[in-house]
N, CA, C and O atoms as CSV, one atom per row, in Angstrom:
chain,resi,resn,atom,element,x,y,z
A,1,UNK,N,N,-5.031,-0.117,11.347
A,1,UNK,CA,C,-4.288,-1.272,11.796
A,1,UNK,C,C,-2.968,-0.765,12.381
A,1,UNK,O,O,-2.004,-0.360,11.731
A,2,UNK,N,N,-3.054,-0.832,13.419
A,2,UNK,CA,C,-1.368,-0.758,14.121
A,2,UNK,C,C,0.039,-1.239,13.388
A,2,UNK,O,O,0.346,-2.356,12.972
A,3,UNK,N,N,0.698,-0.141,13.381
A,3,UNK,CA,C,1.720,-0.737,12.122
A,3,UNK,C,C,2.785,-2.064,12.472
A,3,UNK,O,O,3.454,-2.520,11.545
A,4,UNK,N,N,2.907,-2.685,13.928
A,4,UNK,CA,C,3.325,-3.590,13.988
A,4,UNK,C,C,2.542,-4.730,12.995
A,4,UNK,O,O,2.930,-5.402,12.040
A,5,UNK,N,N,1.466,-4.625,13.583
A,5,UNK,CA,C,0.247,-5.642,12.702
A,5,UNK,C,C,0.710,-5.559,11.418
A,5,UNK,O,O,1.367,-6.579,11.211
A,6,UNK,N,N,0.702,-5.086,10.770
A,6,UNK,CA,C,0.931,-4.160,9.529
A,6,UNK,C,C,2.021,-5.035,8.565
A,6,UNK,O,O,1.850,-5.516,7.445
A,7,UNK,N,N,3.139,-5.046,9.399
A,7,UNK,CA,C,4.175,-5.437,9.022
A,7,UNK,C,C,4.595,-7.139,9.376
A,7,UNK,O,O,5.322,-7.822,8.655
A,8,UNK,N,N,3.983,-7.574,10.580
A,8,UNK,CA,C,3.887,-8.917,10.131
A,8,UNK,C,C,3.157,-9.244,9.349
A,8,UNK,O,O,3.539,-10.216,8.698
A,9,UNK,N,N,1.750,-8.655,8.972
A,9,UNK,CA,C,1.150,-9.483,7.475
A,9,UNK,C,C,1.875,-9.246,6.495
A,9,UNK,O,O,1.629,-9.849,5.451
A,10,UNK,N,N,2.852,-8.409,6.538
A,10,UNK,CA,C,3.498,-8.249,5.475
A,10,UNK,C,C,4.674,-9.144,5.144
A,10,UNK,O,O,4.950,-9.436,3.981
A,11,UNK,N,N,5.567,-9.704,6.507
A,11,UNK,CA,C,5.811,-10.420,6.168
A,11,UNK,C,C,5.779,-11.655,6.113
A,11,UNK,O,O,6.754,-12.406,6.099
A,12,UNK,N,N,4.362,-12.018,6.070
A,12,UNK,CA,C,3.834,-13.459,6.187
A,12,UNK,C,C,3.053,-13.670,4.318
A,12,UNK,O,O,2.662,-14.731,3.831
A,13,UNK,N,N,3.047,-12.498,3.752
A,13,UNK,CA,C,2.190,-12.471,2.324
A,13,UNK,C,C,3.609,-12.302,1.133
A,13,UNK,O,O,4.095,-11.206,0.855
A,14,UNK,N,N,3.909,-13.114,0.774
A,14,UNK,CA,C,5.056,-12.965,-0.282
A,14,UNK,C,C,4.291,-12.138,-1.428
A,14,UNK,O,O,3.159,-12.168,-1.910
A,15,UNK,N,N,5.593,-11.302,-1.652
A,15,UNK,CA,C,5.526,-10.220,-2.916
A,15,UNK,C,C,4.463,-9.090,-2.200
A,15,UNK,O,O,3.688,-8.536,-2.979
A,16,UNK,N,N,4.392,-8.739,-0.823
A,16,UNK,CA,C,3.404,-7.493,-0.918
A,16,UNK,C,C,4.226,-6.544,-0.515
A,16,UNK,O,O,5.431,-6.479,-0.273
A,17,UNK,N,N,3.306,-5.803,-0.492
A,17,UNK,CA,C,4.144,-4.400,0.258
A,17,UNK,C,C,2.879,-3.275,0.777
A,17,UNK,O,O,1.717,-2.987,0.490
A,18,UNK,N,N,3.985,-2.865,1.752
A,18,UNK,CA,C,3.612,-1.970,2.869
A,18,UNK,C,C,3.672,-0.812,2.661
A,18,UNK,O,O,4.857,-0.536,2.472
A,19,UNK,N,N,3.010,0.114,2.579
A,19,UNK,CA,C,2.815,1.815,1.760
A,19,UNK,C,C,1.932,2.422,3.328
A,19,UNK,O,O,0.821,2.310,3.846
A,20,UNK,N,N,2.998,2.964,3.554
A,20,UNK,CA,C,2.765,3.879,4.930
A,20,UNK,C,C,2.664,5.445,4.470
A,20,UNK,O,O,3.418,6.375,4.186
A,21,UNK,N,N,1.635,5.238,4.544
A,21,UNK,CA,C,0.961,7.078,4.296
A,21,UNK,C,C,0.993,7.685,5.216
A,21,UNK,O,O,0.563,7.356,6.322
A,22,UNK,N,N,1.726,9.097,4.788
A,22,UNK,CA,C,2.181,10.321,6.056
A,22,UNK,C,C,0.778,10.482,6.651
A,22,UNK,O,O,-0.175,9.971,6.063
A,23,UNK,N,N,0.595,11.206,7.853
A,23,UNK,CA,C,-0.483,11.708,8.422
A,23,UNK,C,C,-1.914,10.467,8.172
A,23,UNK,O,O,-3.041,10.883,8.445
A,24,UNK,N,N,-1.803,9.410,7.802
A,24,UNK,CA,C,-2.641,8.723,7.437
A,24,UNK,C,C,-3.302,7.848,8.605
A,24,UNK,O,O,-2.622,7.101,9.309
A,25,UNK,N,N,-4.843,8.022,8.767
A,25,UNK,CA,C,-5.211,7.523,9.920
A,25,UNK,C,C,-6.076,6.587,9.206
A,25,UNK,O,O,-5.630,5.997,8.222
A,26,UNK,N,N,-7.898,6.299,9.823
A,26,UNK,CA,C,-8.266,5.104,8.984
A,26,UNK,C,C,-8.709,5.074,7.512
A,26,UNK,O,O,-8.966,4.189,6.696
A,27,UNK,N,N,-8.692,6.275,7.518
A,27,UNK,CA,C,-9.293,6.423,5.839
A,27,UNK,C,C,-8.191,7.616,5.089
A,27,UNK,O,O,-8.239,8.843,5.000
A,28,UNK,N,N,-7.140,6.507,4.589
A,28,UNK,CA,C,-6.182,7.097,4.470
A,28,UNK,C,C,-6.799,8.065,2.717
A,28,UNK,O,O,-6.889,9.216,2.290
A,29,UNK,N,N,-6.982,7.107,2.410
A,29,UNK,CA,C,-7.726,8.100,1.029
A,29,UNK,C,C,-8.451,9.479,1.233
A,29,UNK,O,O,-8.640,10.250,0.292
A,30,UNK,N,N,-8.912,9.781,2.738
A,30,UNK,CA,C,-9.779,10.837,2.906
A,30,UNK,C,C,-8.248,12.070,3.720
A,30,UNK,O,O,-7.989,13.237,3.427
A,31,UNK,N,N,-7.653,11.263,4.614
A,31,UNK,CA,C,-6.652,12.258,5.357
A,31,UNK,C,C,-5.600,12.272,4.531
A,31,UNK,O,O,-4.822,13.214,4.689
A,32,UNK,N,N,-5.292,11.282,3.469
A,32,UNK,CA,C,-4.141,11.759,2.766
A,32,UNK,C,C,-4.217,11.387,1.199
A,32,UNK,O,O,-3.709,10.430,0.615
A,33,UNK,N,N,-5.101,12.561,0.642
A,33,UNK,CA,C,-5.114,11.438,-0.898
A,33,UNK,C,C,-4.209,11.656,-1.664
A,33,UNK,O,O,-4.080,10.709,-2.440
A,34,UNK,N,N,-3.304,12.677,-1.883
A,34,UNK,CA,C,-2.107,12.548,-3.002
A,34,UNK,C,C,-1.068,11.323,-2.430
A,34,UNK,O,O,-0.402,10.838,-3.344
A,35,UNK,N,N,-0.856,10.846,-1.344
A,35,UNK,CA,C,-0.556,9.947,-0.989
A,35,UNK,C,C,-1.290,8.600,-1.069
A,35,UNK,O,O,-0.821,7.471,-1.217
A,36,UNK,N,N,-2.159,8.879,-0.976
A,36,UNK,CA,C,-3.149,7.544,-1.352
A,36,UNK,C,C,-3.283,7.497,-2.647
A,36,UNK,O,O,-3.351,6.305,-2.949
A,37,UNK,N,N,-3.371,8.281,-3.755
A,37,UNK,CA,C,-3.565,7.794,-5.006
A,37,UNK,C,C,-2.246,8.138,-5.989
A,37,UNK,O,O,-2.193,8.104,-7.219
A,38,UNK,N,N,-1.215,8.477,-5.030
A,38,UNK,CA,C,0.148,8.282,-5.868
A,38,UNK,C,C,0.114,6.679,-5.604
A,38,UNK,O,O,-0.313,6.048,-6.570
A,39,UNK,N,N,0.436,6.008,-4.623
A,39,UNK,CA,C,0.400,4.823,-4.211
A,39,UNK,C,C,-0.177,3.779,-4.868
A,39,UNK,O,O,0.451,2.783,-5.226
A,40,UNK,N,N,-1.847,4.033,-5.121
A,40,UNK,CA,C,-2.612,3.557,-6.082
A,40,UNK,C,C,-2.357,3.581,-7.240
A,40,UNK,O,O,-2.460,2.618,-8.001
A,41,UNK,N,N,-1.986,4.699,-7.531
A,41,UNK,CA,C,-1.319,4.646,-9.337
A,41,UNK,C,C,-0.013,4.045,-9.312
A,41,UNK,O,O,0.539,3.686,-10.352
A,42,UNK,N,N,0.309,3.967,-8.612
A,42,UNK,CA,C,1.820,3.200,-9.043
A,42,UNK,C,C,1.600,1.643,-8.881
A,42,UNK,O,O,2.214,0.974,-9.712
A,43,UNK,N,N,0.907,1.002,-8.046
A,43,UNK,CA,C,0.390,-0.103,-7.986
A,43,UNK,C,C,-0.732,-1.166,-9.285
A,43,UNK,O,O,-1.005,-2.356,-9.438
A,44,UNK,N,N,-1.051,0.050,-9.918
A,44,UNK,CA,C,-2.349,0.038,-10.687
A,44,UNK,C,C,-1.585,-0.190,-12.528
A,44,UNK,O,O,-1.969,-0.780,-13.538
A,45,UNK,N,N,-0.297,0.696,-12.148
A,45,UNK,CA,C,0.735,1.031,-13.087
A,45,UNK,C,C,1.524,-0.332,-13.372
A,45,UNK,O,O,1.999,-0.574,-14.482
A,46,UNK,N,N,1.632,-1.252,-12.222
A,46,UNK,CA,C,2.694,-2.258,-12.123
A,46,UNK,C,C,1.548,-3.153,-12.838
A,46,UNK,O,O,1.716,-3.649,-13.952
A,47,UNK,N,N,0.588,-3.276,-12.221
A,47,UNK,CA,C,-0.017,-4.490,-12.777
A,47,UNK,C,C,-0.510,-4.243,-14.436
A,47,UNK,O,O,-0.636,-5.170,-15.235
A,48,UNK,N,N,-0.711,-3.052,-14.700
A,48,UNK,CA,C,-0.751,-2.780,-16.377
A,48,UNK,C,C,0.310,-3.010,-17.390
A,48,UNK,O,O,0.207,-3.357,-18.567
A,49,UNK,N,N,1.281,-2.759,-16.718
A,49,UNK,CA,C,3.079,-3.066,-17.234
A,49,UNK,C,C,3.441,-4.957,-17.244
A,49,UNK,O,O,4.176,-5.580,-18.010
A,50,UNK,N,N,2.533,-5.502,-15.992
A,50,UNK,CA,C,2.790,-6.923,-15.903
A,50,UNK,C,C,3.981,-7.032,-14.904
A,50,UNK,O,O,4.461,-8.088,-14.491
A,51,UNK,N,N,4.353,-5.859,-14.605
A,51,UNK,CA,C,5.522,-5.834,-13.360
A,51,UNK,C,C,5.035,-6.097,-12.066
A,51,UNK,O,O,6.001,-5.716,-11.404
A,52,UNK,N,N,4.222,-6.475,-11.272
A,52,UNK,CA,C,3.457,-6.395,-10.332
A,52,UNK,C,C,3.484,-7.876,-10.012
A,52,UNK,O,O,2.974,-8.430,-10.986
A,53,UNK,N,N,3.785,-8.646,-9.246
A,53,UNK,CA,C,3.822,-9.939,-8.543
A,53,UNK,C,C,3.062,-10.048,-7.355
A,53,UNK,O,O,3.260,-9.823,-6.161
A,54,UNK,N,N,2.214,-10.426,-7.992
A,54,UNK,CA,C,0.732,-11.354,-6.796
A,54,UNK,C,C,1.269,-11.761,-5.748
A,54,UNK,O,O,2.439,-12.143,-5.732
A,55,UNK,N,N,0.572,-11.747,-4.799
A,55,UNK,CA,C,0.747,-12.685,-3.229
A,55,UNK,C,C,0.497,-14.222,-3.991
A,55,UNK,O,O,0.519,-15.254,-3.321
């Protein structure tokens, strides 16, 4: 997704967020996974804690 795109859904979805992975093309999990699953764990982390606010 083109990161303009990107960033108006972002700001059209209250409480999300936008995690722009270095070198990351469409399968960011495959071209960048310590970036993709730091991201994931910290996301994964919020909602286990109850810190994490839904769209």
């Amino acid at each position: 997704m083109p990161l303009d795109s990107a960033r108006r859904m972002q700001n059209t979805l209250p409480h999300s967020r936008l995690v722009i992975t270095p070198d990351g093309g469409h399968c960011h999990n495959v071209d960048n996974p310590d970036a993709f699953f730091k991201s994931l764990s910290k996301f994964l982390q919020d909602v286990e804690d109850g810190t994490f606010q839904g769209a």
